[in-house]
Steps between C-alpha positions, in 0.01 A plus 500: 500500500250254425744226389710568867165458648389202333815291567460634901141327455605211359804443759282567801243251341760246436641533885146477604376192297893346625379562834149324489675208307786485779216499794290274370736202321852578612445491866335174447842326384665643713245443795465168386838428496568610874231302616643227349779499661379578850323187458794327403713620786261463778431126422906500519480649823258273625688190349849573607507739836358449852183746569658849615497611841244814512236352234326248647154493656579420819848757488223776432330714745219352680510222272395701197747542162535844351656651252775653734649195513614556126663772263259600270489344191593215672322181373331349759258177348356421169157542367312253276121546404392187272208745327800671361667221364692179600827703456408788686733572787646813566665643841357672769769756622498749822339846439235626244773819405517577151833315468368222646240425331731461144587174681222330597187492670533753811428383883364802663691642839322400796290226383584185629680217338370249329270256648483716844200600645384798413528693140754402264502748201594503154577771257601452078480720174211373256651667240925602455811358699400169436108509600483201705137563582403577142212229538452597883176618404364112390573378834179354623380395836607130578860570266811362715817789581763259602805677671805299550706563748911334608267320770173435343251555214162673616211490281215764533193554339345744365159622655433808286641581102720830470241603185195555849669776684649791388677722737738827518889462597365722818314271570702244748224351724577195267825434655358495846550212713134420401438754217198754614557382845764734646432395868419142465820232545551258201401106619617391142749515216361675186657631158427807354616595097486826417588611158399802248147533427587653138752467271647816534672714776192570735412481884213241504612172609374136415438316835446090559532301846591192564518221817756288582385111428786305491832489611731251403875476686777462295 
């Protein structure tokens, strides 16, 4: 009895450690790997196709680009941060659903496209599926976000570090037009990263802000 029980133990511990391993290294290779290759095929989109009718900024309603334009999962720009290293660029795809966020850095629905006025928001794992905002939290104030674009490369900078406000996933007044300022209409083009405030599964999120400095056409 003991014996059946022990090797029950030790199987279930086995699957369990498996799991942890698989969560926290094997959907980094293979997280990795995807984002590689987004990158790879949206610069040879941008290199060998016309821009596609539908996902422009002036195709979009009232002038504004959102993610309905896209599929999800869709990469839609690349992100570089220098503080993270001179060969950090991953993509920035459509949605912040679970799948989508195993390929990239996720655009949340209904913020506006990059370099628009008005609140364009960020979301990435710190920790599994490639944790492209692993170091979000040593962003400091003054730190450039670039965001290119088929059309243009917009650089923002951060006003506030991720590691100064601490927020729950309910807690969505930070993707406001002007976060905290429901009723108020946005004048200028801000970032906002938003990542896990711990390294495990939890609901308080990590929160930084940005404004648009620079934009640079292509």
């Amino acid at each position: 009895m003991f014996t059946v029980l022990g090797v029950i133990f030790l199987v279930v511990g086995i699957g369990a450690l498996g799991y942890v391993a698989w969560e926290y290294f094997g959907t980094n290779i293979t997280a990795n790997q995807a984002m590689g290759d987004k990158s790879k095929n949206l610069r040879d989109e941008w290199d060998s196709a016309p821009e596609p009718e539908g996902q422009t900024e002036e195709a979009a309603p009232e002038g504004q680009t959102t993610t309905a334009s896209y599929v999800p999962g869709d990469a839609v720009a690349l992100l570089r941060i220098p503080r993270f290293g001179d060969d950090y660029e991953v993509p920035i795809v459509a949605g912040t659903d679970v799948e989508s966020l195993k390929e990239g850095v996720g655009w949340y629905d209904a913020s506006v496209g990059p370099g628009e006025i008005g609140n364009f928001a960020l979301a990435g794992h710190r920790i599994t599926n490639g944790e492209p905002f692993a170091k979000a939290l040593e962003l400091q104030p003054g730190d450039e976000v670039i965001v290119e674009t088929r059309d243009a490369i917009y650089t923002y900078t951060m006003d506030t570090s991720p590691a100064d406000l601490t927020v729950e996933d309910t807690e969505t007044w930070v993707l406001d037009p002007v976060p905290g300022k429901p009723d108020e209409t946005p004048t200028k083009a801000i970032i906002t990263i938003t990542t896990c405030q711990d390294l495990f599964h939890s609901v308080d999120r990590s929160i930084g802000f940005g404004t648009l400095t620079e934009t640079e056409k292509k």
